[in-house]
C-alpha positions in Angstrom: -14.3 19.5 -19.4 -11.2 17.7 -18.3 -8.4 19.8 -16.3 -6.2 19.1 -18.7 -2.1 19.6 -18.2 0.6 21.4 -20.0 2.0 17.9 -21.7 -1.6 17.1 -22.8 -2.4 14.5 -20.1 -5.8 15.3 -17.5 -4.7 13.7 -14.3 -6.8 10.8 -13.2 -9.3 11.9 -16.4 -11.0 14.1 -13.2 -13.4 16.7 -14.4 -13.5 20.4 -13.2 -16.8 22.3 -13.9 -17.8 21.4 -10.0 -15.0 23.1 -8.7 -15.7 27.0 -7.5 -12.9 28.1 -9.1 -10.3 27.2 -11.4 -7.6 24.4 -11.1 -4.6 25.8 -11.3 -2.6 26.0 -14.9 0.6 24.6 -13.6 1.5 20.8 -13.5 -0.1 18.4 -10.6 2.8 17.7 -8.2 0.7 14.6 -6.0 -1.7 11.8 -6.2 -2.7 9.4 -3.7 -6.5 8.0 -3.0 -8.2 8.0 0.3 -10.6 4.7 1.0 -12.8 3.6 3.7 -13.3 7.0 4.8 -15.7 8.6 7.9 -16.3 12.0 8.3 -17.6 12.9 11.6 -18.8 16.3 11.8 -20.0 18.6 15.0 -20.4 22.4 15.7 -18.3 24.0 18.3 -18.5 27.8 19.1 -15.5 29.7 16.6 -13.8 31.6 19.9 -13.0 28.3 20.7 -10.9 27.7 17.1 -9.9 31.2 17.5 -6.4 30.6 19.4 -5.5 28.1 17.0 -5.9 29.3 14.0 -3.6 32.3 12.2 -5.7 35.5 12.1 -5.9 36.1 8.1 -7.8 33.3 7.8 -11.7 33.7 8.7 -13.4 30.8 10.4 -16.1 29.3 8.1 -19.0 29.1 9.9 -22.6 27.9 9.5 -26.2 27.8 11.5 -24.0 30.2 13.6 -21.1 27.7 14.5 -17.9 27.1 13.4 -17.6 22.8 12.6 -15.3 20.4 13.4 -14.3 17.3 11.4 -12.9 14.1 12.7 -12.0 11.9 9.8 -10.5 8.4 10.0 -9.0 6.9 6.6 -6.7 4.7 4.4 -4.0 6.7 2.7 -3.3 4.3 -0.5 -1.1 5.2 -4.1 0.2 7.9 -2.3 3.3 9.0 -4.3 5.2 12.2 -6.6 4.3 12.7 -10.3 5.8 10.4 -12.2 6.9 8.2 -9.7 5.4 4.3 -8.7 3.7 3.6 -5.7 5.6 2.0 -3.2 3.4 -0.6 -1.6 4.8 0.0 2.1 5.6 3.4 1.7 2.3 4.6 -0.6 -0.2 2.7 1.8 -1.0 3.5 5.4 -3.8 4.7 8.1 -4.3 8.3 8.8 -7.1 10.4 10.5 -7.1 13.8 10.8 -8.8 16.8 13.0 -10.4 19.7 10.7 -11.9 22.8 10.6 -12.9 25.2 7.6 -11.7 28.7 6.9 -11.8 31.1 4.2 -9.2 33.6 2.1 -9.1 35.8 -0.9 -12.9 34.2 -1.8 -11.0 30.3 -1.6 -12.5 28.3 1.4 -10.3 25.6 2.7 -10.0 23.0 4.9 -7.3 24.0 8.3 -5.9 20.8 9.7 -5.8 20.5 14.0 -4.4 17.5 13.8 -3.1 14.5 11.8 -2.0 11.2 12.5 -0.8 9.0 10.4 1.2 4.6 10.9 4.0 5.6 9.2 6.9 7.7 10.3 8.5 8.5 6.9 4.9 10.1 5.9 4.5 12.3 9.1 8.3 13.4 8.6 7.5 14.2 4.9 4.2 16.0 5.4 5.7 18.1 8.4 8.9 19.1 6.9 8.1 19.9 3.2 4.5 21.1 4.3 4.5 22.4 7.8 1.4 20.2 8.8 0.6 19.1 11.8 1.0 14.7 11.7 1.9 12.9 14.3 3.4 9.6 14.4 0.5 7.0 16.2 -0.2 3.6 16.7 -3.1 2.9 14.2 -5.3 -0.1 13.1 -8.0 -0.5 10.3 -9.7 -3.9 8.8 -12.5 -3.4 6.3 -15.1 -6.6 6.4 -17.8 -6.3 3.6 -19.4 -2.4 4.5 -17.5 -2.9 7.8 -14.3 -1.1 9.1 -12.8 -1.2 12.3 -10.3 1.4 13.3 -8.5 2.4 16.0 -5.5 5.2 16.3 -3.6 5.4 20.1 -0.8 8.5 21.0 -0.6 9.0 24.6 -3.9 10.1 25.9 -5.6 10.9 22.1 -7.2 7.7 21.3 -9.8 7.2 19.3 -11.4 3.4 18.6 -14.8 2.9 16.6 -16.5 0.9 13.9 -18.6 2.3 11.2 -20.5 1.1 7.9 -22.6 3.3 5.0 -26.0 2.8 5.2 -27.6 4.2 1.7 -25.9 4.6 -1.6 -23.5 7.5 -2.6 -24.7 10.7 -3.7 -23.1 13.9 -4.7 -23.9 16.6 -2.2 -26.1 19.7 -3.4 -25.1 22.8 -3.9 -25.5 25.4 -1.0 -26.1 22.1 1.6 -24.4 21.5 5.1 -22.9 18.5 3.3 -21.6 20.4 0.3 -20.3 22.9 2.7 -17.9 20.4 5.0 -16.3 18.5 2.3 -16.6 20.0 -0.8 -13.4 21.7 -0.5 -10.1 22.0 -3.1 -7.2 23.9 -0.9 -6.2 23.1 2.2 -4.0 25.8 4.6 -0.7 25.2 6.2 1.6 27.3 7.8 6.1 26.5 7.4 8.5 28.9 8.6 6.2 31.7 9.7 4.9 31.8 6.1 0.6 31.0 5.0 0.6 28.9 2.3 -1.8 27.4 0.1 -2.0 23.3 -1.2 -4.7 23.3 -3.8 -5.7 20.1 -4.9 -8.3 18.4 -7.2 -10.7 15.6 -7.4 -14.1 14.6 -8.2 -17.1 15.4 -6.2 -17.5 13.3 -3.2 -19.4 10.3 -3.2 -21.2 10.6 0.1 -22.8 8.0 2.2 -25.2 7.8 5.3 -23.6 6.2 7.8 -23.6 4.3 11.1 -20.5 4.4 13.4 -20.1 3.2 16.7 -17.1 5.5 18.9 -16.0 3.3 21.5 -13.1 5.8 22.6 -12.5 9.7 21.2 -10.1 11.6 22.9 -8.5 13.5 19.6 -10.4 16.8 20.2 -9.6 17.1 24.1 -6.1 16.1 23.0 -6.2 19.9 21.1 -8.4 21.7 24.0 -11.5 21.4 21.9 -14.6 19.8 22.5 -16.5 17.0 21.5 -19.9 16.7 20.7 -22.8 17.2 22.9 -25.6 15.7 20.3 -25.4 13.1 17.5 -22.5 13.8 15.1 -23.1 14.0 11.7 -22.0 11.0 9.6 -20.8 10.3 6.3 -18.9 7.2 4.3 -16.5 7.2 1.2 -16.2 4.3 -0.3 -13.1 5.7 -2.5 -12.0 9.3 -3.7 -8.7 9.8 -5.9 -6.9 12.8 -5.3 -3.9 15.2 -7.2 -2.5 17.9 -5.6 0.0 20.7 -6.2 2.5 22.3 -4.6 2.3 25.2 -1.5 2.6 28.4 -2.5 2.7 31.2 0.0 -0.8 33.5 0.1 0.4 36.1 3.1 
């Protein structure tokens, strides 16, 4: 069944029997789609998360770890309900730092950090959300399966290449995959208040991948570390998104 609004229209015609709980009733406030996406994925021991993160929220963890996602990107169509997308405005590079907590039975993504090319965005996003962007210096080209990126602020610097390397597929239920991205609330922190951003889309369409990290200084740039093994690896070709407003959970 479609998640269908109060004035009869479903937003982006995106189902929501996958989700693990309900959308919400109220109206979608947000859209935007995310393209040429990597998610880079490690453990890290959760004391080290601990500090940064506000105490009512538990620290998802799994195999006995807590996981950290490093996640380069193309924000485009990014724009208000009932409003066009602004080509300069709606379109731009971000990457953000992640990790994965849980309250009142809704597990969510915790954003470290996020950078993002343009300044009006990272103004936005901090003021009327309390999230952590920060305005960086950031490059992406996609050629054929190929995207080069790159993302510079002071010391945290990250510069790699990637491509998928098998065809999409829709994580399974109760997997390490399912359990990093399949996700539909992310929580923020503004004026000393939790809050809560649901927001809705279809299941991701996963990918192998193959990357190659030139420079990644993001983590360190937080106290955190990087990964001692392999990271995990995963492409999206293209994921459309709606999202709501925050709405305070503490």
């Amino acid at each position: 069944m479609d998640l269908v609004d109060r004035d009869g229209q479903a937003p982006a015609g995106i189902p929501a029997g996958h989700r693990p709980w309900p959308p919400p009733a109220r109206r979608w406030r947000w859209r935007q789609t995310w393209q040429d996406l990597l998610f880079i994925h490690w453990p890290v021991p959760a004391d080290a998360l601990r500090p940064l993160i506000p105490s009512p929220l538990a620290i998802d963890t799994r195999g006995g770890a807590a996981w950290l996602g490093l996640v380069p990107f193309r924000m485009t169509g990014v724009t208000y309900r009932g409003l066009p997308a602004v080509p300069w405005l709606s379109a731009f590079a971000e990457m953000n730092l992640r990790t994965y907590v849980t309250l009142d039975g809704k597990p969510g993504v915790w954003f470290l950090r996020m950078d993002a090319a343009r300044a009006l965005a990272v103004w936005a996003a901090r003021l009327g959300m309390g999230l952590p962007y920060v305005w960086s210096t950031m490059y992406v080209r996609r050629d054929g399966d190929e995207v080069s990126y790159s993302s510079v602020r002071a010391a945290a610097r990250f510069e790699a290449t990637y491509r998928p390397v098998g065809p999409p597929a829709e994580a399974s239920a109760g997997s390490l995959e399912a359990f990093l991205t399949e996700r539909y609330c992310l929580y923020t922190v503004r004026a000393r208040r939790l809050l809560r951003v649901e927001v809705h889309h279809r299941p991701w369409p996963l990918q192998p991948a193959r990357a190659e990290i030139r420079h990644n200084t993001i983590q360190h740039s937080m106290g955190l570390p990087g990964p001692i093994a392999d990271p995990l690896l995963h492409f999206a070709d293209r994921l459309d998104v709606v999202g709501w407003g925050p709405e305070a959970v503490r």
